[in-house]
Each structure stands twice: as C-alpha cells, then as structure tokens.
Backbone as CSV, one residue per row, in Angstrom:
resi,resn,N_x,N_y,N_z,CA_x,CA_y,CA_z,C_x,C_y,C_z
1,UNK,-15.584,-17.380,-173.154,-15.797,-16.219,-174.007,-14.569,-15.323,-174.079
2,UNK,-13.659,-15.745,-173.379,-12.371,-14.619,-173.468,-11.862,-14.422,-174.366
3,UNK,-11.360,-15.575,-175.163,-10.572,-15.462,-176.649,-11.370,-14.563,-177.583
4,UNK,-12.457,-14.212,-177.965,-13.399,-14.170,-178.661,-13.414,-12.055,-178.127
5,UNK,-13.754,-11.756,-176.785,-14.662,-10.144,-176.432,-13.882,-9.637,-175.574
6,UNK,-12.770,-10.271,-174.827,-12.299,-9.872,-173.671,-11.636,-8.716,-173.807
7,UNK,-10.692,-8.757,-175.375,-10.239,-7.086,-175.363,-11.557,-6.184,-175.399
8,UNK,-12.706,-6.108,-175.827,-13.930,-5.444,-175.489,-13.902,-4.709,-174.340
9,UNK,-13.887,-5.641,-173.398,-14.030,-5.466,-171.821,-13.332,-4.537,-171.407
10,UNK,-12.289,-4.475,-172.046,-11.299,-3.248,-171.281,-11.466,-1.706,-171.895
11,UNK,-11.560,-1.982,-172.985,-12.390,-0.607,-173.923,-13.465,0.019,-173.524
12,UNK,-14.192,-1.120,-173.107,-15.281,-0.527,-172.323,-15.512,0.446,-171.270
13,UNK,-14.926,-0.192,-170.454,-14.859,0.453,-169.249,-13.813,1.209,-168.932
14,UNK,-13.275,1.541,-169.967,-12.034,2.528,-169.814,-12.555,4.289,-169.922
15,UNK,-12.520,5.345,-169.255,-12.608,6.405,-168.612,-14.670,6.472,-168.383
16,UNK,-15.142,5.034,-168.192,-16.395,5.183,-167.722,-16.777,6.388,-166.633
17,UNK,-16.103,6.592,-165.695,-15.924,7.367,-164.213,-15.239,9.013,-164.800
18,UNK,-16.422,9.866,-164.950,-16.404,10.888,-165.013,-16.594,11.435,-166.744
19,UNK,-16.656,10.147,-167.610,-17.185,10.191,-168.728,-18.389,9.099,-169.552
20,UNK,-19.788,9.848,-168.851,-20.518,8.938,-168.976,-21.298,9.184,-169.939
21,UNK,-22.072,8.622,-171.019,-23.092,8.625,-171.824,-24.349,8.934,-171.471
22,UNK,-24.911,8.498,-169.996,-26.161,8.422,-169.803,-26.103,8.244,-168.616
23,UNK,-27.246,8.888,-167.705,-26.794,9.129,-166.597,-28.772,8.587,-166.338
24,UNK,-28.957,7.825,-165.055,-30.708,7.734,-164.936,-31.018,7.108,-163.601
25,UNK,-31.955,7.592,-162.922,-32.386,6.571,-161.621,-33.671,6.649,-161.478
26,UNK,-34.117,5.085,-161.439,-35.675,5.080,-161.270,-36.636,5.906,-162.181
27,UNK,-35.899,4.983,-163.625,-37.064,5.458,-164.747,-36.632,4.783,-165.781
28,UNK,-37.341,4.717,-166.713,-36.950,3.978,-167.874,-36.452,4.886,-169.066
29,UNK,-35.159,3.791,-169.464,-33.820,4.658,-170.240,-33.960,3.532,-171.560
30,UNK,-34.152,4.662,-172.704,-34.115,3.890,-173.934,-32.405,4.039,-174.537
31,UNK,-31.851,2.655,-174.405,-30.149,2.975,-174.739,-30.374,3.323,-176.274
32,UNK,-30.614,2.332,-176.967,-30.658,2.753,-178.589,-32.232,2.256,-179.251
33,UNK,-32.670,3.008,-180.072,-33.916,2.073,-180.644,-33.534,2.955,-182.495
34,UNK,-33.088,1.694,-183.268,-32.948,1.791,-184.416,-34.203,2.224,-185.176
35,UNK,-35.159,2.362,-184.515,-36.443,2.703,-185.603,-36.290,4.090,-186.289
36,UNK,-35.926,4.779,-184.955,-35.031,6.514,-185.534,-34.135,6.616,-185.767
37,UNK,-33.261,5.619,-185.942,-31.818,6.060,-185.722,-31.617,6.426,-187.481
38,UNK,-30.417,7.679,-187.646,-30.311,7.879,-188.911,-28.915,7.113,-189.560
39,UNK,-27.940,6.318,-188.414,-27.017,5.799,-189.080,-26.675,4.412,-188.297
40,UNK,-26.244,3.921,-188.732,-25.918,2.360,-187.912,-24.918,2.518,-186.514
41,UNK,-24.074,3.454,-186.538,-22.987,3.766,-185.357,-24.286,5.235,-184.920
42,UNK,-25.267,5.151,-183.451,-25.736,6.049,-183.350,-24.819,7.154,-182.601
43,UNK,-25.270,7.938,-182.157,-24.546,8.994,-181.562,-24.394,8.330,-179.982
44,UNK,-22.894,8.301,-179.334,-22.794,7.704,-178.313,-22.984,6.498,-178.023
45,UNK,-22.218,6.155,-179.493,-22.178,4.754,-179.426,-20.893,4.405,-180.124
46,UNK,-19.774,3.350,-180.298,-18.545,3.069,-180.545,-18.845,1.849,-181.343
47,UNK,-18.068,1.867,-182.477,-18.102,0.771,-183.485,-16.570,0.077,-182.793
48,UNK,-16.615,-0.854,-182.651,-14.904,-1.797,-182.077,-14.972,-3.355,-182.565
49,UNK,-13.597,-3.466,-183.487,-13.554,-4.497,-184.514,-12.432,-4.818,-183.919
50,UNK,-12.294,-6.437,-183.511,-12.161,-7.335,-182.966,-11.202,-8.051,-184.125
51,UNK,-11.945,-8.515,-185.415,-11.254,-9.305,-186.081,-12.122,-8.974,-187.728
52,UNK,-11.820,-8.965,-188.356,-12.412,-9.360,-189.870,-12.786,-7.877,-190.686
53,UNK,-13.737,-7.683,-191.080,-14.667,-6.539,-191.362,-15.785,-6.697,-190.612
54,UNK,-16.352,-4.987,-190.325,-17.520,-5.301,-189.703,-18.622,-5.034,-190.521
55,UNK,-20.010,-5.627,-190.925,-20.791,-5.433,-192.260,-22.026,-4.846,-191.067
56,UNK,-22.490,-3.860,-191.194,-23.500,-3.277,-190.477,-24.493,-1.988,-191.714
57,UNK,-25.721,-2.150,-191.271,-26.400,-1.122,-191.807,-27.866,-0.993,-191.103
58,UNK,-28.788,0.111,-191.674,-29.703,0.101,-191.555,-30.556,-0.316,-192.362
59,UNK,-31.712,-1.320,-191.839,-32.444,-1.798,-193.569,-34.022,-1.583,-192.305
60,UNK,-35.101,-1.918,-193.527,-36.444,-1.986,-193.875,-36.357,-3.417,-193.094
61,UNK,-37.547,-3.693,-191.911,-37.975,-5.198,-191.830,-39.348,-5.041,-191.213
62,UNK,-40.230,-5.308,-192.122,-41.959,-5.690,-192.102,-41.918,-4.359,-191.726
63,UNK,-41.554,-3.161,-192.407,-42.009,-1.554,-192.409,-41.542,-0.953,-191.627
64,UNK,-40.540,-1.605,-190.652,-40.015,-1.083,-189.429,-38.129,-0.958,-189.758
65,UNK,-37.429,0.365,-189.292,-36.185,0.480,-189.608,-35.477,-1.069,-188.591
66,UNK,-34.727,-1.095,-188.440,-33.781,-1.924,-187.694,-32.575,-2.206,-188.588
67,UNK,-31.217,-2.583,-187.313,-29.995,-3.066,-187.487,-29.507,-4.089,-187.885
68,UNK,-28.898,-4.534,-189.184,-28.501,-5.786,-189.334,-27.050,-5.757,-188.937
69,UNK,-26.610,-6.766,-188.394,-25.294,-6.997,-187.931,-24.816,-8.224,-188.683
70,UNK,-23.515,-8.561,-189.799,-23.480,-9.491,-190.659,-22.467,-9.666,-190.179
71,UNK,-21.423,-11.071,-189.798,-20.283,-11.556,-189.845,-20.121,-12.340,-190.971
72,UNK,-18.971,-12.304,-191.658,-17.804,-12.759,-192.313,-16.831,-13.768,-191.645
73,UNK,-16.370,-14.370,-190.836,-15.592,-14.978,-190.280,-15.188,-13.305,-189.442
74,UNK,-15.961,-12.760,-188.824,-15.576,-11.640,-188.324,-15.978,-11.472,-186.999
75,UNK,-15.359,-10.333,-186.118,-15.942,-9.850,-184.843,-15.915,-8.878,-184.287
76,UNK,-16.821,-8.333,-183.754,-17.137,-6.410,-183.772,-18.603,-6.330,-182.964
77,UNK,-18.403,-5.110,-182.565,-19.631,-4.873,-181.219,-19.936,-3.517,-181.426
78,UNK,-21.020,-3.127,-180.877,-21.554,-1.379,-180.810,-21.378,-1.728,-179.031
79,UNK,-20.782,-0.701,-178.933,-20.635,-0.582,-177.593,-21.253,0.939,-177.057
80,UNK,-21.515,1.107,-175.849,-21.884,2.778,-175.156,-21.405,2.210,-173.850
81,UNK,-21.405,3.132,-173.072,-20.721,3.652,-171.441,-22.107,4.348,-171.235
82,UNK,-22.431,3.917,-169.929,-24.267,4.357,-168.859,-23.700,4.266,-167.657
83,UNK,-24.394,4.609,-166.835,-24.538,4.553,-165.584,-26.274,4.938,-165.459
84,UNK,-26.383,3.790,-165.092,-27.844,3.528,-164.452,-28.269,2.360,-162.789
85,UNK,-28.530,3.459,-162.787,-29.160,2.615,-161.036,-30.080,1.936,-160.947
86,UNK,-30.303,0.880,-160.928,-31.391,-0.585,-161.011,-32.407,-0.607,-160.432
87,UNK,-31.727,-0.043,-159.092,-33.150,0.199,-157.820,-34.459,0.181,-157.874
88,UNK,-34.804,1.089,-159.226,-36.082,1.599,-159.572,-36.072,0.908,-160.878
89,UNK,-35.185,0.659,-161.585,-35.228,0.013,-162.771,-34.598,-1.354,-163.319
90,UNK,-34.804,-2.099,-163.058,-34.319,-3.106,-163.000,-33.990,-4.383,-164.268
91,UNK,-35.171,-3.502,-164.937,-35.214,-4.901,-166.094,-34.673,-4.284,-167.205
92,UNK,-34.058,-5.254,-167.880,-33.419,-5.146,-169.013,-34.036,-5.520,-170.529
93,UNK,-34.867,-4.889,-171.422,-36.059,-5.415,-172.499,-35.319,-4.972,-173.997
94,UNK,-35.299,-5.837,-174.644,-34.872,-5.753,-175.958,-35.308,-7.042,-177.075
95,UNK,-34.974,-6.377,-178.080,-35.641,-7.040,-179.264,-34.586,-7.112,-179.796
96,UNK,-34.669,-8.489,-180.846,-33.617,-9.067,-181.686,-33.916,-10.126,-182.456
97,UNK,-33.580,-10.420,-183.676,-33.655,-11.621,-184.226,-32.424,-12.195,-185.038
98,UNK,-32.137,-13.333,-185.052,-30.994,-14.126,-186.136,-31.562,-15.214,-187.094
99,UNK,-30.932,-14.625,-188.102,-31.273,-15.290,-189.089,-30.096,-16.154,-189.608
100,UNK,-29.160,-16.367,-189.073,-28.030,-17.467,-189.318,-27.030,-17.480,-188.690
101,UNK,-26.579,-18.382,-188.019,-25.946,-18.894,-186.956,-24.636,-19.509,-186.815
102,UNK,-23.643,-18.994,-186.214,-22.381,-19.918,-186.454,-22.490,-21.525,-186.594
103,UNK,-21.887,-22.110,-187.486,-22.095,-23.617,-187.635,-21.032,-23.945,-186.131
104,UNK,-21.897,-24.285,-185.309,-21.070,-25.209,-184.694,-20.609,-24.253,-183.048
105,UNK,-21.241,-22.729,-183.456,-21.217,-22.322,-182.168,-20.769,-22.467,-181.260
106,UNK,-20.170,-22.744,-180.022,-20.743,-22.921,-178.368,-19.853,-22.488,-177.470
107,UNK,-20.435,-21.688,-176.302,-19.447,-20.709,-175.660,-18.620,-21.244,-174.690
108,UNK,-19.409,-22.260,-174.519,-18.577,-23.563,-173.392,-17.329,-23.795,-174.184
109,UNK,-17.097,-23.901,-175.541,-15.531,-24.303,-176.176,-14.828,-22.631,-176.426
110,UNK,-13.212,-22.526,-175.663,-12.768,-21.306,-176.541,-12.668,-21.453,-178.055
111,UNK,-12.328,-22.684,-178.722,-12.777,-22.523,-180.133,-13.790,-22.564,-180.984
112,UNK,-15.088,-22.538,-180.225,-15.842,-22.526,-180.842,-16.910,-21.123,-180.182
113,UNK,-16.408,-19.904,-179.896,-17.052,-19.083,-179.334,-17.677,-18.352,-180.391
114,UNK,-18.490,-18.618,-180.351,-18.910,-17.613,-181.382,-20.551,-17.640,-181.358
115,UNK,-21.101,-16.429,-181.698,-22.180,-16.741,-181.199,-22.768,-15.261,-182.427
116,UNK,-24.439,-15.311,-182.636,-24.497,-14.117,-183.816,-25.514,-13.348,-182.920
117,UNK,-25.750,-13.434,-182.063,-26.384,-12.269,-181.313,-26.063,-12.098,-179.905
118,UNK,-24.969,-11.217,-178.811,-24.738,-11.221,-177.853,-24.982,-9.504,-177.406
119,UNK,-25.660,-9.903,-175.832,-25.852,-8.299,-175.450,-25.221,-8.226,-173.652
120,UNK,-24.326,-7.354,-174.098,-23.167,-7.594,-172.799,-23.837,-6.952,-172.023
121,UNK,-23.607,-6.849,-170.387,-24.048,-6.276,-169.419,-22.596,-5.734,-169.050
122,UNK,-22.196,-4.538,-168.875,-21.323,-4.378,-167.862,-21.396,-3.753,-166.677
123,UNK,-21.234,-4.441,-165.175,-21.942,-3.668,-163.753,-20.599,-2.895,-163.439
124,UNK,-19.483,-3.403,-163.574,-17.874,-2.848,-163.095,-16.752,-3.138,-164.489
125,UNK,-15.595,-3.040,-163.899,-14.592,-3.365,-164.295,-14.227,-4.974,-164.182
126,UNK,-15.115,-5.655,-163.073,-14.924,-7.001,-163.517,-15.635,-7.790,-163.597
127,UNK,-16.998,-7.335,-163.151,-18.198,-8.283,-163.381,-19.395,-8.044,-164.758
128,UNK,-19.628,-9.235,-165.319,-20.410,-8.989,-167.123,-21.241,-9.913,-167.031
129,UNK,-22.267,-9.314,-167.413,-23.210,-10.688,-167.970,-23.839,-10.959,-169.378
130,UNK,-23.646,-11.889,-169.767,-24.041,-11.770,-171.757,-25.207,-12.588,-171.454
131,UNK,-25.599,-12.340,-172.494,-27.186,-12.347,-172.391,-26.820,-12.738,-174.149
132,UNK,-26.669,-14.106,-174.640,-26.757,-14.336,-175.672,-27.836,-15.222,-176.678
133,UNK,-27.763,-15.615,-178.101,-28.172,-16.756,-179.007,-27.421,-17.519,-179.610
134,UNK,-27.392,-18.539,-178.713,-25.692,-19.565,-178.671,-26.537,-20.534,-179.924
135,UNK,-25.539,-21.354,-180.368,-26.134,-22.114,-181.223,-26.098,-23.936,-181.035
136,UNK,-25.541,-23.718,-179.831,-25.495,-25.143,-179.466,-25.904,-25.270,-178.118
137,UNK,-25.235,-24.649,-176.919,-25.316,-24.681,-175.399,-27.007,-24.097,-175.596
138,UNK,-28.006,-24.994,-174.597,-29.225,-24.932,-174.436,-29.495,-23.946,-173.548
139,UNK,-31.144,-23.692,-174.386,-31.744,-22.069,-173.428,-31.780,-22.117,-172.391
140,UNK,-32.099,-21.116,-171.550,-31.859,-21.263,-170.484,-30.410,-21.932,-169.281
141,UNK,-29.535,-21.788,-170.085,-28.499,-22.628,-169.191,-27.740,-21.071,-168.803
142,UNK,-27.211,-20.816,-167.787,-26.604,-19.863,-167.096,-25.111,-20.587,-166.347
143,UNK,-23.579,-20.159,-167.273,-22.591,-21.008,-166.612,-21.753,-19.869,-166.458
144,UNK,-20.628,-19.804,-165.995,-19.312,-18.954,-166.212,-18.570,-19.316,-167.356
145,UNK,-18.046,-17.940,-168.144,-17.384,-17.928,-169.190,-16.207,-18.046,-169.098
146,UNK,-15.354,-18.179,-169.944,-13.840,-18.185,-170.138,-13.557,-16.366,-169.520
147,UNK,-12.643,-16.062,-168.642,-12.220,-14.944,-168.871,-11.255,-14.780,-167.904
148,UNK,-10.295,-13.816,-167.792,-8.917,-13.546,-167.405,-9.089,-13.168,-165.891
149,UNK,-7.569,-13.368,-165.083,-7.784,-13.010,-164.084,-8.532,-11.962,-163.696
150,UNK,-8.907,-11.972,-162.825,-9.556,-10.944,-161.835,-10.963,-10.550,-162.218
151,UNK,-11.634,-10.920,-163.520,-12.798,-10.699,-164.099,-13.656,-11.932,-163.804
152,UNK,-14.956,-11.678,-164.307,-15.974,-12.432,-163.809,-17.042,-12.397,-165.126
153,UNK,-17.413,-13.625,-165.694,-18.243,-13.127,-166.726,-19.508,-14.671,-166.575
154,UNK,-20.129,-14.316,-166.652,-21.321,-15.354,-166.405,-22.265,-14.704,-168.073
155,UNK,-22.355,-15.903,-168.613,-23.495,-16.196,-169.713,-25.006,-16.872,-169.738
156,UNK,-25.924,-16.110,-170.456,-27.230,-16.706,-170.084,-27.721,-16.613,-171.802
157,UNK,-27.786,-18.204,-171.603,-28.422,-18.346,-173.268,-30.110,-18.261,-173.310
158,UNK,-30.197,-16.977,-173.921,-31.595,-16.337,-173.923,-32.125,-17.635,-175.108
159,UNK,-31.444,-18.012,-176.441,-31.851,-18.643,-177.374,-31.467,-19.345,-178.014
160,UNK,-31.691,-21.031,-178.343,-30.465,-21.612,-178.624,-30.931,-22.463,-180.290
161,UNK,-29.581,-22.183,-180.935,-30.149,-23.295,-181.956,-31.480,-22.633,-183.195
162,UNK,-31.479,-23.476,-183.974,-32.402,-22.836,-185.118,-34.025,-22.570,-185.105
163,UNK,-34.154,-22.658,-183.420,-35.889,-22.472,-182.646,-35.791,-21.350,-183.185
164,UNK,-36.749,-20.491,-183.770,-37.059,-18.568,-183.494,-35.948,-18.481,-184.514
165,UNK,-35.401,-19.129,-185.580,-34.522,-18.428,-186.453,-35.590,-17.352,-187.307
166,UNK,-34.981,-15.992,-187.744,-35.406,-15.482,-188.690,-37.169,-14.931,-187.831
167,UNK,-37.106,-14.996,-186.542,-38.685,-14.711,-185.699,-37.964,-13.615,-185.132
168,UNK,-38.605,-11.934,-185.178,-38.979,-11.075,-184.224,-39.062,-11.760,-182.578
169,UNK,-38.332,-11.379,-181.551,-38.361,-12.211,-180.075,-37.690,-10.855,-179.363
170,UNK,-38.722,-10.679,-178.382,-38.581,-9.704,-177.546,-38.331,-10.502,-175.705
171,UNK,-37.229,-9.831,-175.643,-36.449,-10.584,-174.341,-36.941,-9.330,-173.105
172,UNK,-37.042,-10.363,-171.882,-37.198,-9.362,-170.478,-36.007,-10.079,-169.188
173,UNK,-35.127,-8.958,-169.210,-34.855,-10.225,-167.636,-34.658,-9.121,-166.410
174,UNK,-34.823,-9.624,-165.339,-34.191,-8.610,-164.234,-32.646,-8.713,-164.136
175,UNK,-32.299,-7.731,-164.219,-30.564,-7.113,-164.034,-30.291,-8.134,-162.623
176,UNK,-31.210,-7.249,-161.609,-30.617,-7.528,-160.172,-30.886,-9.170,-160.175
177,UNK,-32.020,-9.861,-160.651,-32.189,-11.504,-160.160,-31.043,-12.155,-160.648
178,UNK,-30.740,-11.618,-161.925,-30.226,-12.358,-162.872,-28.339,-12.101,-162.156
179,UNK,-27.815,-11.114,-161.715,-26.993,-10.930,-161.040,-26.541,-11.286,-159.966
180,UNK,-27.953,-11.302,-158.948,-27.655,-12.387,-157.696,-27.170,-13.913,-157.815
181,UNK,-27.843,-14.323,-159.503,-28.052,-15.742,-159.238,-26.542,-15.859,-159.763
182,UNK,-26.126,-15.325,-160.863,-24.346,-14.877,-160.983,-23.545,-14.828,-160.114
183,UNK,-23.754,-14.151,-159.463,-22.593,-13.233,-158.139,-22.880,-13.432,-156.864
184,UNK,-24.118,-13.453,-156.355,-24.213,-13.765,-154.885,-24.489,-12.473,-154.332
185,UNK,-24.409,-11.045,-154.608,-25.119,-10.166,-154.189,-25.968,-9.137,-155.678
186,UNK,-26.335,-8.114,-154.707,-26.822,-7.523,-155.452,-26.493,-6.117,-156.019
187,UNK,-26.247,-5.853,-157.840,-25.679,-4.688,-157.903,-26.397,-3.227,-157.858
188,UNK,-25.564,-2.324,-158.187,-26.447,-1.100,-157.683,-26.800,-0.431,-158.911
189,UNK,-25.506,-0.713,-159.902,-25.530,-0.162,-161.348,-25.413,-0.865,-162.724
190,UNK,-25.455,-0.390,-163.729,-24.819,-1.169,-164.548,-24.153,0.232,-165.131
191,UNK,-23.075,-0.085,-166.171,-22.007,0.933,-166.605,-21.435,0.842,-167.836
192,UNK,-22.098,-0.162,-168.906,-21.996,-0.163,-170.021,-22.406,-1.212,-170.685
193,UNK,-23.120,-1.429,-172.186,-23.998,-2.404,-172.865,-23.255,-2.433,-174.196
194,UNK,-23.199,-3.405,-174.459,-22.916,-3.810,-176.050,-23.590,-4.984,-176.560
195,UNK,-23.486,-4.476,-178.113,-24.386,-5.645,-178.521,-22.901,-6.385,-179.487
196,UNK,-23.009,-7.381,-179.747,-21.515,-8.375,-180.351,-22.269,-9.078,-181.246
197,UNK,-21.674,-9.638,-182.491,-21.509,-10.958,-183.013,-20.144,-11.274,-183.606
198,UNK,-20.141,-12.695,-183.565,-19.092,-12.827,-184.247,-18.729,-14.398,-184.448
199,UNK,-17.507,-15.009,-185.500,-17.904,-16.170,-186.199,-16.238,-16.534,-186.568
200,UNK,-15.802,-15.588,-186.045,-13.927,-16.154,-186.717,-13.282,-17.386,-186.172
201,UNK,-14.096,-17.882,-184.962,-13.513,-19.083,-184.539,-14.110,-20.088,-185.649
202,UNK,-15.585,-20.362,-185.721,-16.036,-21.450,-186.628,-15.579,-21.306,-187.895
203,UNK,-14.751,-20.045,-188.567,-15.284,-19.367,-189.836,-15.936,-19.874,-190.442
204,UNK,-17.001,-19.356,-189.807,-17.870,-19.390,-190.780,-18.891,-18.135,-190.324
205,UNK,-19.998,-17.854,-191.012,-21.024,-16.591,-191.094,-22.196,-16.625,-190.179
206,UNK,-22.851,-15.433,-189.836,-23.721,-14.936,-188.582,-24.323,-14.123,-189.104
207,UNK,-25.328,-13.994,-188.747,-26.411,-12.299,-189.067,-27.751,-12.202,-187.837
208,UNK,-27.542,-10.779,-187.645,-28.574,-10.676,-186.491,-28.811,-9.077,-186.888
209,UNK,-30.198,-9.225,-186.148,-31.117,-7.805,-186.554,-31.420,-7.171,-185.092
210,UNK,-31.349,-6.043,-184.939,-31.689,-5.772,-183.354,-32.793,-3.828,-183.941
211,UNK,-33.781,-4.270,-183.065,-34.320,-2.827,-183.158,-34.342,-2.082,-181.545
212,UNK,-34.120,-2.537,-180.565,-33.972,-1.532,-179.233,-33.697,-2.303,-178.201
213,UNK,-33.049,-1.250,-177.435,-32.704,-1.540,-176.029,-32.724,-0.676,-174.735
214,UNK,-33.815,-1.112,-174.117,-34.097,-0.223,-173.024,-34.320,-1.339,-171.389
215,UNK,-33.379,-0.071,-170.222,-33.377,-0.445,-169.306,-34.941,0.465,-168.708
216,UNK,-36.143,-0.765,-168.045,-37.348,0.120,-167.449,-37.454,-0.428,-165.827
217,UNK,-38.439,0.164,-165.432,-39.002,-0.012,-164.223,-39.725,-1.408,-164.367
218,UNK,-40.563,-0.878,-165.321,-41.648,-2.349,-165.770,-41.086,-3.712,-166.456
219,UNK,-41.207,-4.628,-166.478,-40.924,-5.744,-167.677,-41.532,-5.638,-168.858
C-alpha cells in the first residue's frame, strides 16, 4: 500500500500531539455521520489529494443523506486527527457501500493498489491498520502492506470482489483484537481515521458511499 497512501501517513499524524480533534475515554465517539452533515469536507476534517481530481459530494440514498466518493484514475482521502482510548471503547462500527471497483485491484501488488473503499486506523506515527474493499485479495485475509522504513501497516479485507456490490454493509471489528493479531500487543489509543479511495494505478474508476463512523463501547 505504500506507493498508493503513504504520503497520507505523514500528514496525518503531523502536529497530532497537542492538536487534537477529539478527545474521549470510555464512551462512544461518533467521528463523522453524513446523515447531518451540511458539506462533504465536514468540520474537522481534511480533504488530501494524492493524485487526479477528487469527485466528492453529498447525495440522497433510499431517503438517507450519505457520501459518495468517485475516482477518476484518482486518489484522495478525508482524513481527521482523535485521540481516543480503547479501554472502554474498543470497537470500531461503520457503514459503507461500493458500487464499482478498480478493475484488477489488489493490495498485495504495488501496481495494482488500488482499492474504492479504505478506512485507515492510525494508533501512532508508525503503526496503521486499513480496514478495506479490495477487489481481488479475499475477505477476510489480514497480511502486511507495502510501507517504508520504520512504519508498520497491516490490511484487513473487510470485502472482496463484486459480493455486496451496490448493498448497504455495516462493519464491526475490535480495534484492540484486531491490533494484537497485527502487532503482538495491545494499543491504548488510536490518533487518527481516514476514509481513501483510489484507482490511478489500474486507471481505471471506483465509487464508494459511506454514511458514519463511530468508535463505541458496544459492537
């Protein structure tokens, strides 16, 4: 995944420590939920373009507002900076759907990274976990990504391939399980979320819809 988000990574987490967005322990934190939102970049949140144009808006789906995210042979993320403590809250719940998919996808190739719905985890400055809808590498597979010294990025394909294209799918995972089984211990925080697509390696086109993202206590 490096060729593709890695300048991301550093944007990200750049003046996280003493400039935070969201601050929470042991309760449930709604990061964004497009149903209210009045513009596609919400407040405390960063539009960052990678490569192409980025095509984003708010539309109508089955009566409900939500985000479409469109690639062009393009790549671009909504990013925010959190600090949230897991302890009490652990799981990570969001909704999303894609309705078209890089031809040829797969995060296992640097040329073929590309993927139309990815939701980054960031715990530090060098450890990430994406939580994506790859279009080739099968569900459920959890490997290490491409990425630069000293960083650490582990991928978990929530959805693979044209199963649930164009289907409403509401995701649950635990931060901390899902981190141990990554890293080998357990973290305390996480410190920033983005959601990505993008398609400039295959060029070819992507579209994904997302209506919320919240870290809770509950699943």
């Amino acid at each position: 995944m490096y060729p593709g988000w890695i300048g991301y990574l550093v944007v990200m987490m750049l003046g996280i420590v003493g400039s935070l967005a969201g601050v929470a322990w042991g309760q449930n934190t709604v990061l964004v939920d497009f149903s209210t939102a009045r513009e596609p970049v919400p407040q405390g949140w960063e539009l960052s373009v990678k490569a192409g144009e980025p095509h984003l808006q708010l539309v109508q789906d089955n009566g409900k507002q939500a985000l479409q995210m469109r690639s062009e042979q393009a790549s671009f993320a909504l990013q925010k900076k959190v600090h949230i403590a897991l302890q009490g809250s652990p799981f990570l719940v969001w909704q999303w759907k894609v309705t078209e998919l890089p031809k040829g996808g797969d995060f296992r190739r640097p040329d073929a990274d590309d993927q139309a719905a990815q939701l980054i985890v960031a715990f530090s400055s060098r450890h990430f976990l994406a939580y994506i809808w790859d279009s080739t590498a099968p569900k459920g597979l959890v490997a290490a990504a491409s990425a630069p010294a000293f960083k650490k990025i582990f991928a978990v394909v929530m959805q693979s391939g044209s199963q649930g294209l164009g289907t409403w799918i509401t995701e649950r995972r635990n931060l901390i399980d899902d981190y141990k089984q990554a890293f080998g211990a357990a973290p305390e925080a996480i410190e920033g979320v983005r959601m990505q697509i993008n398609s400039q390696h295959t060029q070819s086109r992507a579209e994904a819809y997302w209506y919320s993202i919240a870290v809770t206590a509950q699943p």
